[in-house]
N, C-alpha and C positions, 0 to 999 in steps of 0.2 A: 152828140147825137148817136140813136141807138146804130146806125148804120154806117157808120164811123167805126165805130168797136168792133162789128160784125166782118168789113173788111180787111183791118189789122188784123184780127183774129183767124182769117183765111189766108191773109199772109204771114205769119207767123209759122202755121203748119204747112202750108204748099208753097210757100214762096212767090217772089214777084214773077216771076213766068208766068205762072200757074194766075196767078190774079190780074195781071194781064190779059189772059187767054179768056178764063171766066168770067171778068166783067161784064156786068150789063148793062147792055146795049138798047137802046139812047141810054146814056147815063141816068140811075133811079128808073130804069123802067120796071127793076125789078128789085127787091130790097136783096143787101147782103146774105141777111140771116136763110131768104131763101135758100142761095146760092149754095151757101156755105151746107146746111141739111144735106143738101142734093148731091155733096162733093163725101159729106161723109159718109152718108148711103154708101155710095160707090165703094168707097175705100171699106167701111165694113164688110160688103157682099160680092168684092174680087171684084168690081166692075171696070 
């Protein structure tokens, strides 16, 4: 599942804290791939 890959892939570079912390909530409310975008933003633009 694409949302499978999306979350090892958020863990891989932030770690299980970090994907802990980020998950979303209900579970699938939101897809990884989003998440993951939203975390790279960040980290590109100092956030």
């Amino acid at each position: 599942c694409d949302d499978e890959l999306w979350r090892k892939l958020f863990q891989d570079r932030w770690g299980a804290d970090a994907t802990a912390f980020y998950a979303p909530e209900p579970e699938g409310a939101k897809p990884w791939k989003d998440v993951f975008v939203v975390q790279d933003r960040c980290d590109r633009y100092g956030l």
